[in-house]
Each structure stands twice: as C-alpha cells, then as structure tokens.
C-alpha positions in Angstrom: 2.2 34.9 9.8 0.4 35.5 6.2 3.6 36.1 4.4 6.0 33.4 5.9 2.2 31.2 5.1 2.6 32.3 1.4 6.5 31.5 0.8 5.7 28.0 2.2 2.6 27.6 0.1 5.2 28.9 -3.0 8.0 26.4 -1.9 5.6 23.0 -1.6 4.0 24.0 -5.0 7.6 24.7 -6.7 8.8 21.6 -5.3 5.5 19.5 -6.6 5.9 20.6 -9.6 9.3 19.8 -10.3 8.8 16.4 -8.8 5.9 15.7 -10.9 7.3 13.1 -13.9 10.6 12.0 -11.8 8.9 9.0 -10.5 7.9 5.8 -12.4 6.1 4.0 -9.9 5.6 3.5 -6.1 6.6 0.7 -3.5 4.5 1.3 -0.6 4.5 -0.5 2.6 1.9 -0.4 5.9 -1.3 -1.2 7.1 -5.0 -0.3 5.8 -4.4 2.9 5.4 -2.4 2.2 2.6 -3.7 -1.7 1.8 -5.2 -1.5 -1.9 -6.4 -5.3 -1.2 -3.6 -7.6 0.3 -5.7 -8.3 3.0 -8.8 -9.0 0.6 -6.1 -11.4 -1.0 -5.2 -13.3 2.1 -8.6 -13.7 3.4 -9.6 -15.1 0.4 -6.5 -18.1 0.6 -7.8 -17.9 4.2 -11.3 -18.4 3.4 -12.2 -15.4 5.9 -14.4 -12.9 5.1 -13.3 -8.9 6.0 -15.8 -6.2 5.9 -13.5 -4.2 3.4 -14.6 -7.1 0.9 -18.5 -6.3 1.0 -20.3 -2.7 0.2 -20.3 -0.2 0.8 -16.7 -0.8 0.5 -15.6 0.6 -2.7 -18.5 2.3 -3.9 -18.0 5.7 -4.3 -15.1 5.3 -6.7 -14.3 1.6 -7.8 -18.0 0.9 -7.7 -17.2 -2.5 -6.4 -15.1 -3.5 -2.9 -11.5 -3.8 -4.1 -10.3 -4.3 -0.2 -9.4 -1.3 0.5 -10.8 0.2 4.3 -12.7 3.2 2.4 -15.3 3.4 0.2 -13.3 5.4 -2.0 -9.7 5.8 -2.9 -6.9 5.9 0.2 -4.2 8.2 0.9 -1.6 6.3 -1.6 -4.3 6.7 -4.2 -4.0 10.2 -4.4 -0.4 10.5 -4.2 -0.4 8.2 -7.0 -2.4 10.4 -8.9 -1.0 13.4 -8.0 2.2 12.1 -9.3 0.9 11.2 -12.5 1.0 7.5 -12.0 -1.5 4.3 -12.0 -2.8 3.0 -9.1 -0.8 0.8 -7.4 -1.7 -3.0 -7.6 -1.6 -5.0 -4.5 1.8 -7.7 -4.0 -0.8 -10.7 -2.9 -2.9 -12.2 -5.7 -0.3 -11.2 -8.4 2.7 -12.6 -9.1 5.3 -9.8 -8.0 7.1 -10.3 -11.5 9.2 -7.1 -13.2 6.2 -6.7 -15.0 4.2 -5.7 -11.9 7.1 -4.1 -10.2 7.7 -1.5 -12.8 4.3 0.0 -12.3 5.1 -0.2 -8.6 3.6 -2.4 -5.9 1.9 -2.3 -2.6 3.0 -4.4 0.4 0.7 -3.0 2.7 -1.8 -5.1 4.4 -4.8 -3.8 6.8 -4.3 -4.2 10.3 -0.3 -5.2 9.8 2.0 -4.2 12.7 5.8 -3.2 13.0 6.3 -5.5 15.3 6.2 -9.2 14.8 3.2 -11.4 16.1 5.1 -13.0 18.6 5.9 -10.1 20.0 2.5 -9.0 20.9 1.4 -12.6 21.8 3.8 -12.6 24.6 1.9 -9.8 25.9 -1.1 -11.2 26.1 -2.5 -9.6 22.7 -3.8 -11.3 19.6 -2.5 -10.3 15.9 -5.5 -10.9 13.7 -2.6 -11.5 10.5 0.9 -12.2 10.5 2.2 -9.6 7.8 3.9 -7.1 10.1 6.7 -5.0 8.7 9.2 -7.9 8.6 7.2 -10.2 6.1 6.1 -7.4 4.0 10.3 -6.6 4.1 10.6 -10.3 2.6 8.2 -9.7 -0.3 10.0 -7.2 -1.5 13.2 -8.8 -1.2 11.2 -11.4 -3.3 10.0 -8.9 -6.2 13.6 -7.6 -6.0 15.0 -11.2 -7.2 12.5 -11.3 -9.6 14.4 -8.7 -11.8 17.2 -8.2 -10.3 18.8 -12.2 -9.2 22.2 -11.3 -8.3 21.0 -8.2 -6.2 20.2 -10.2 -2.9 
C-alpha cells in the first residue's frame, strides 16, 4: 500500500509542477462553492440582502465580505493560487470585457442549479435565483463576443 501511496504522491507532484505556468487565467462556473461574489452582485441590483454580504463573511482573509459563502478564500481561490494566478474577479458587477477575461472570470453564482428554474418550479420547489448552468453558459458566450465577434 505505502509504495503504490508514494508513486502516486510522485506522479501528482510531477504533474503539478509541470502544469504550474501553462495557464493564464481561469473560467470557472458553479454555485457558492465557487461564487467569488455574483450573487453579492445580483442582490445588490435586487436590493436583497444575503448573509455572504455581512461579517463574519470575509474576515479571515479579505477582511471585508466580498460574497463569497466563507469567511475566507474558497476552493477556486486556492487553485488560483496554486497555479500561480490572481484571484478570479466575479462576471456580475464588471463589464466582462477582454480586459477582464484575460485574467479569467467567474460565472459561478451561490445557490445556482444545473437545471433551469422552471424545471424545479414544476415540481413544486422554489429557485431562490435564476442563474442555473444555462444563463451562466450565456455569459460566457457574451465575454466570448467581447473579444472574439466573429467566434459565435
């Protein structure tokens, strides 16, 4: 067990570091475990108010909430990081130009679903926001135009 424990360990650290420096940025897409504030964003347009916007949200690393649904830095965070590269800024609130999309964006939005609303409201469940899988699909087609017009 030990040994075939060691060659993996060898293999994932081989294959980090050769992939450290081959990426220039990250487009990530899901729900709050990966949302570095596009829900903050939309509440705001809203006029709603999340917990993820008041402490102790934020505090133990951004010292302030920044909407993400820790009080530190999430998963995409450290991948970031480990990867060598900047945070990534959330889609909603900026204006998804090149300039934004070459340090990489976020799509992801807290409590987000695969599925679309409608689908779940025909069950009988309510979808506290409408930016399932789909929509966040559409705002990346959007940044895609944005530097790229005759890709789409």
């Amino acid at each position: 067990m030990a040994p075939s424990f060691n060659l993996l360990l060898v293999v994932l650290l081989t294959c980090a570091l050769h992939t450290n420096g081959c990426y220039t940025s990250i487009i990530s897409f899901g729900d709050s475990l990966a949302d570095t504030g596009n829900a903050k964003q939309l509440a705001i347009y809203e006029n709603v108010e999340l917990h993820s916007m008041f402490s102790p949200y934020g505090e133990t690393y951004f010292h302030n909430p920044t909407g993400r649904c820790s009080n530190g830095r999430l998963i995409i965070d450290f991948i970031a990081e480990s990867l060598g590269l900047p945070f990534i800024p959330p889609y909603v609130g900026g204006d998804g130009n090149a300039v934004d999309f070459g340090q990489g964006l976020n799509y992801a939005v807290a409590s987000a679903t695969a599925l679309e609303a409608s689908f779940h409201e025909a069950r009988g469940y309510s979808v506290p926001n409408n930016a399932s899988l789909r929509v966040q699909l559409e705002w990346f087609k959007q940044s895609l135009s944005s530097i790229c017009p005759t890709l789409l």
